[in-house]
C-alpha positions in Angstrom: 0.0 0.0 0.0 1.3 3.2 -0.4 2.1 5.8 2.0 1.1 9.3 0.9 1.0 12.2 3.1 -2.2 13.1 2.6 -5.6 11.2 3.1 -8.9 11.9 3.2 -9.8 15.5 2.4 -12.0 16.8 4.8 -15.2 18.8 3.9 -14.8 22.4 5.4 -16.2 25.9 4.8 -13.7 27.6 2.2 -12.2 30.7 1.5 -12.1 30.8 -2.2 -8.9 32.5 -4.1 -7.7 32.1 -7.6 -4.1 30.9 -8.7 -2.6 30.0 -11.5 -0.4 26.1 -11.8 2.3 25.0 -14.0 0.8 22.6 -16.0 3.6 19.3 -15.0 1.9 20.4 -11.3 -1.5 20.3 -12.4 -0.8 16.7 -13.8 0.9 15.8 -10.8 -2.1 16.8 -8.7 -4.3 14.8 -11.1 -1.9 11.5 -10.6 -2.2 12.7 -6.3 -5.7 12.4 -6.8 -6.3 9.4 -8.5 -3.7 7.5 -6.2 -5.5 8.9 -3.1 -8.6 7.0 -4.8 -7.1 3.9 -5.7 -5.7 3.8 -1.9 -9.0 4.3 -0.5 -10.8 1.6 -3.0 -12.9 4.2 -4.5 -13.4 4.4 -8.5 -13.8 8.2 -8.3 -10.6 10.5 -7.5 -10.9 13.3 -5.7 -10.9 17.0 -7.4 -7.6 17.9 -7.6 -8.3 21.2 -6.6 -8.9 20.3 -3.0 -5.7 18.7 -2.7 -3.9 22.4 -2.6 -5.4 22.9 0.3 -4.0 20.2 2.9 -0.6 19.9 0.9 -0.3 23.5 1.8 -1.4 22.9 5.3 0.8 19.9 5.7 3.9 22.1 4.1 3.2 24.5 6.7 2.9 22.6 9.5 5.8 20.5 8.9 8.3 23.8 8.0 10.2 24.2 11.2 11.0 27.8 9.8 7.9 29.0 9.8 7.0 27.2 12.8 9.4 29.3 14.9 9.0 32.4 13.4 5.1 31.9 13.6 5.8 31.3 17.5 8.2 33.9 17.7 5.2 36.3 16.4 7.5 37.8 13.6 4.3 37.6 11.4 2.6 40.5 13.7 4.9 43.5 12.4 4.2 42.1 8.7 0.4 41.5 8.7 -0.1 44.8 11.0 1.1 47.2 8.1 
């Protein structure tokens, strides 16, 4: 089985925003999402859209860097201007 880093994608209330992918990362998301599927037994991948979401979450919360500097409150000065 593999391992992925993600699972499930929970259902939550959004905050929608725009962006622009590479296409190669937009394929990769597509081959995310269908593993994700084939891992869980279902026939149906997931959108690949709602896979930005967590992967950013997971990079986040896994980035010891930020996880300082977040603690530290160095994000105060920057989001106060």
């Amino acid at each position: 089985m593999t391992k992925l880093k993600l699972s499930a994608i929970l259902d939550d209330k959004p905050v929608k925003i725009t962006i622009e992918l590479p296409a190669p990362v937009f394929r990769d998301l597509q081959t995310y999402a269908a593993i994700i599927a084939r891992t869980a037994g279902e026939d149906t991948p997931p959108d690949p859209f709602k896979l930005v979401a967590p992967m950013l979450q997971r990079f986040m919360s896994t980035d010891k860097g930020f996880i300082k500097a977040k603690r530290d409150g160095l994000h105060k000065s920057i989001l106060a201007k």
